[in-house]
C-alpha positions as CSV (number, residue, x, y, z in Angstrom):
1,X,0.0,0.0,0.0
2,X,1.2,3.7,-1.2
3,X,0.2,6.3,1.1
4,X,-0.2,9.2,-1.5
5,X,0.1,13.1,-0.8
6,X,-1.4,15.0,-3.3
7,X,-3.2,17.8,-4.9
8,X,-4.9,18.6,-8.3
9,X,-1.8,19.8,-10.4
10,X,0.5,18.6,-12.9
11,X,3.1,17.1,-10.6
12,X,0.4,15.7,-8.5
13,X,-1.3,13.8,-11.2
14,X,1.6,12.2,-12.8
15,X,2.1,10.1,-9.4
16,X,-1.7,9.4,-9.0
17,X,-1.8,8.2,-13.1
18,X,1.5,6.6,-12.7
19,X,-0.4,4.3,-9.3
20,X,-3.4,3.4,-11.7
21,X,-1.5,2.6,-14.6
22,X,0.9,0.5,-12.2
23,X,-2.4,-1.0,-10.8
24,X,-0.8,-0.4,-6.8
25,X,-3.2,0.0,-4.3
26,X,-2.7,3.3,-2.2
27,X,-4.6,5.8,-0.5
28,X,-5.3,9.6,-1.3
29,X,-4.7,12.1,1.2
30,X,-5.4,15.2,-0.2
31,X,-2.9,18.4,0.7
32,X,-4.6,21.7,0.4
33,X,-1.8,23.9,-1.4
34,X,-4.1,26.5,-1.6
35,X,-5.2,26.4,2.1
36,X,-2.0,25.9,3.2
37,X,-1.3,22.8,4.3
38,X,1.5,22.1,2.5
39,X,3.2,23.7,5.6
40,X,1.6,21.5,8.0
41,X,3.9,19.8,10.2
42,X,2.9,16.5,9.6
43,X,3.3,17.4,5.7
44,X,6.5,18.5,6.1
45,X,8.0,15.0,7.7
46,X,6.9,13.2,4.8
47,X,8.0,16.1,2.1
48,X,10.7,18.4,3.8
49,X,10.2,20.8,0.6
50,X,6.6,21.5,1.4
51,X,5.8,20.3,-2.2
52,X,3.5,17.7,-3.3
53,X,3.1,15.3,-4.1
54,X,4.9,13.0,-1.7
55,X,4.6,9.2,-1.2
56,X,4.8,7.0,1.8
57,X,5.3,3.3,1.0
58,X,4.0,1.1,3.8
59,X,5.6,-2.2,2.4
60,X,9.2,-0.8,3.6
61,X,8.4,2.6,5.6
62,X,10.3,4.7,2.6
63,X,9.1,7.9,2.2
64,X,9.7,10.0,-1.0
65,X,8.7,13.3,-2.7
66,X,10.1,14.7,-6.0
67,X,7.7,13.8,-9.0
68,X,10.5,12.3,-10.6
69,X,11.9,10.7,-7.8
70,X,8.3,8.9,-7.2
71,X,8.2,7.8,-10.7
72,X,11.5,6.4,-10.9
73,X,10.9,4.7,-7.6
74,X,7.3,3.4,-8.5
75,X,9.0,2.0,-12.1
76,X,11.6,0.4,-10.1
77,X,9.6,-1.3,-7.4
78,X,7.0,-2.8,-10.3
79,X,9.1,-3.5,-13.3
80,X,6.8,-1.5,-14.7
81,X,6.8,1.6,-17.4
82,X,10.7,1.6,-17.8
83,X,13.3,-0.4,-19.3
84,X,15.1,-2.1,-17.0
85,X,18.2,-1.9,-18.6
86,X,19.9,-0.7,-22.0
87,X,19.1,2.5,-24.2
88,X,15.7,2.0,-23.6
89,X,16.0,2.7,-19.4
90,X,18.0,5.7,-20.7
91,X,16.0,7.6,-22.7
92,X,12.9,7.2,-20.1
93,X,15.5,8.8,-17.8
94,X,16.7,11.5,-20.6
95,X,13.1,12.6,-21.2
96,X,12.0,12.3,-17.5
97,X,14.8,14.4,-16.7
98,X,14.0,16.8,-19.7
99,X,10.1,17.3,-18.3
100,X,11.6,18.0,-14.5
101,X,14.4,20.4,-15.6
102,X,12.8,21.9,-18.5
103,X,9.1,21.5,-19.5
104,X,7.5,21.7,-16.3
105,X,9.6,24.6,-14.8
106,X,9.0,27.2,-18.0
107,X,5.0,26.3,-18.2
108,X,4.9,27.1,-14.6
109,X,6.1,30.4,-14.9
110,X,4.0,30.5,-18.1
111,X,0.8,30.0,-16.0
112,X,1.7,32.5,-13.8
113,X,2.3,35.1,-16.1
114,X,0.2,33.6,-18.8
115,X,-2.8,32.9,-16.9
116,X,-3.2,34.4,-13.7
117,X,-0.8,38.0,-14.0
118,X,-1.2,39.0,-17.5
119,X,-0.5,41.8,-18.0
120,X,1.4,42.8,-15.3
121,X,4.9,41.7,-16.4
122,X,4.9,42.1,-19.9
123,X,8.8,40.9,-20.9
124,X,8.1,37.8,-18.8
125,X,4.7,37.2,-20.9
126,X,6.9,37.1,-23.6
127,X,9.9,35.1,-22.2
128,X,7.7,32.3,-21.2
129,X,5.3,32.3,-23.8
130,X,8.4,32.1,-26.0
131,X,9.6,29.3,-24.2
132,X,7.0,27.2,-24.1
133,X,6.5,27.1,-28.0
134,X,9.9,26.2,-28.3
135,X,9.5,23.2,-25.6
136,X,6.1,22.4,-27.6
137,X,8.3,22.1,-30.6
138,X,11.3,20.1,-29.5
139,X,8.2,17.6,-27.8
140,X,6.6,17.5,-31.5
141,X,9.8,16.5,-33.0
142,X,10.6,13.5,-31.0
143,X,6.9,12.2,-31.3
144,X,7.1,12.4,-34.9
145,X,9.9,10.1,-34.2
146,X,8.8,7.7,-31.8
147,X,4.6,7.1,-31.1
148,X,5.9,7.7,-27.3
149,X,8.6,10.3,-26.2
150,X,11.2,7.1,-25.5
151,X,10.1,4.7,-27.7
152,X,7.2,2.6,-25.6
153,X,5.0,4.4,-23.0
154,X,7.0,4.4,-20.2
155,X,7.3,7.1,-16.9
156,X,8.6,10.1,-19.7
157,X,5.0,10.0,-21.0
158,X,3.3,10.6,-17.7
159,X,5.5,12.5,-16.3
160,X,5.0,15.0,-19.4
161,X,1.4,14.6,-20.2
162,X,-0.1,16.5,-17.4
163,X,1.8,19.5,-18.2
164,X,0.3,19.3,-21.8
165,X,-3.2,18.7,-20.4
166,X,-2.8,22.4,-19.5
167,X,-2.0,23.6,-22.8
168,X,-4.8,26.5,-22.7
169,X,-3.3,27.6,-19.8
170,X,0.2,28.0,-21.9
171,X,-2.0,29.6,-24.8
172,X,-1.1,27.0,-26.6
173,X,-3.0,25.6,-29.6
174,X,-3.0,22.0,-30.2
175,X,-3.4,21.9,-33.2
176,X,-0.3,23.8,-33.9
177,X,1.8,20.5,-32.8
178,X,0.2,17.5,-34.9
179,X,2.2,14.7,-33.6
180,X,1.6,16.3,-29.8
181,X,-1.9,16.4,-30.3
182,X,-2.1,12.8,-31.7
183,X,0.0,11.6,-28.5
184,X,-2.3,13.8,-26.1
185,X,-5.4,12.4,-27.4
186,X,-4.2,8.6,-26.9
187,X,-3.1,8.7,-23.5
188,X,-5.4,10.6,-22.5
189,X,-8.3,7.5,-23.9
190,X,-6.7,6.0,-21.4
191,X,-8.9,4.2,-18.6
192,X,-5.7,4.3,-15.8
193,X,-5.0,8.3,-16.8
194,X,-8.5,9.4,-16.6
195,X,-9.2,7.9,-13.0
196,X,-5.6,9.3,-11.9
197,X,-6.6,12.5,-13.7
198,X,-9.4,13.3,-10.8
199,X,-7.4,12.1,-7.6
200,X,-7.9,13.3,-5.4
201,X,-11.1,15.5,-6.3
202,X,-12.7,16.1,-9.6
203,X,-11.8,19.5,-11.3
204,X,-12.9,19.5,-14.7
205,X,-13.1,17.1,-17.8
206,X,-10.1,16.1,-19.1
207,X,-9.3,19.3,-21.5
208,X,-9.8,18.5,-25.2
209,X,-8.3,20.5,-28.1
């Protein structure tokens, strides 16, 4: 049994996707960021960083946060949604590491500047929306090499698709990136991503270009 700490953002729904698609058993506890409780002292001796989401595992007592660290973990623990060895284990890592150090960062700051301060910062509209259309291209690229960003879906995919599932937030238009929109559209058909999609609370429908 997982003991998952989460909310209803990117980062948190990769782990909550990942647990479905993985088929473990584990049990929601919802962290407020917006209320706070991400500060909570309880929170914080599972997730030092005050970031979700964070994972307990009961089987062994470890505790984790770090998206990517969970993900890795979780592949690790199940055989599951990674190579376990060769070029293959590799480029999951490469692209995992490209969606924690890259595309997850910049649309961040795009949703805050994008989304919920426009206007107020006009150079860092630009710098962001920028960025993000280049990181939308670069994604496009390598899934009009590969049907999934490392060959097979693996941990890359669901680490990045979450991000992308905010694409109106990014003013981004699907449609502008074929092969991202094609990839998009299949994972999220997906029985395991649409039930991780709403942990722990329903938001909204899946978005839909």
């Amino acid at each position: 049994m997982i003991d998952l700490y989460t909310w209803t953002t990117p980062n948190g729904r990769k782990v909550s996707i990942a647990l479905e698609e993985m088929g473990l058993d584990y049990a929601v506890h919802p962290v407020d960021i917006g209320d706070r409780q991400q500060f909570e002292p309880d929170f914080l001796e599972v997730s030092p960083n005050n970031k979700i989401p964070a994972i307990v595992d009961r089987d062994n007592g470890l505790s984790l946060m770090e998206s990517g660290a969970i993900l890795l973990y979780l592949a690790e623990k199940t055989g599951l949604l990674m190579p376990r060895e060769g070029v293959g284990r590799l480029k999951t890592i490469e692209w995992l590491m490209w969606q924690m150090g890259g595309f997850g960062p910049m649309l961040g700051q795009a949703h805050q500047y994008l989304k919920f301060n426009r206007g107020k910062a006009p150079f860092a509209e630009e710098r962001f929306a920028k960025e993000a259309r280049r990181l939308y291209g670069v994604l496009d690229r390598q899934l009009g090499r590969e049907g999934f960003v490392a060959g097979d879906y693996s941990i890359a995919d669901i680490a990045i698709w979450p991000w992308v599932s905010r694409y109106q937030w990014q003013d981004i238009a699907l449609g502008e990136f074929p092969q991202v929109k094609r990839w998009y559209l299949e994972i999220a058909a997906r029985e395991p991503v649409a039930k991780g999609y709403h942990v722990p609370k329903f938001t909204q429908d899946i978005p839909m270009p």
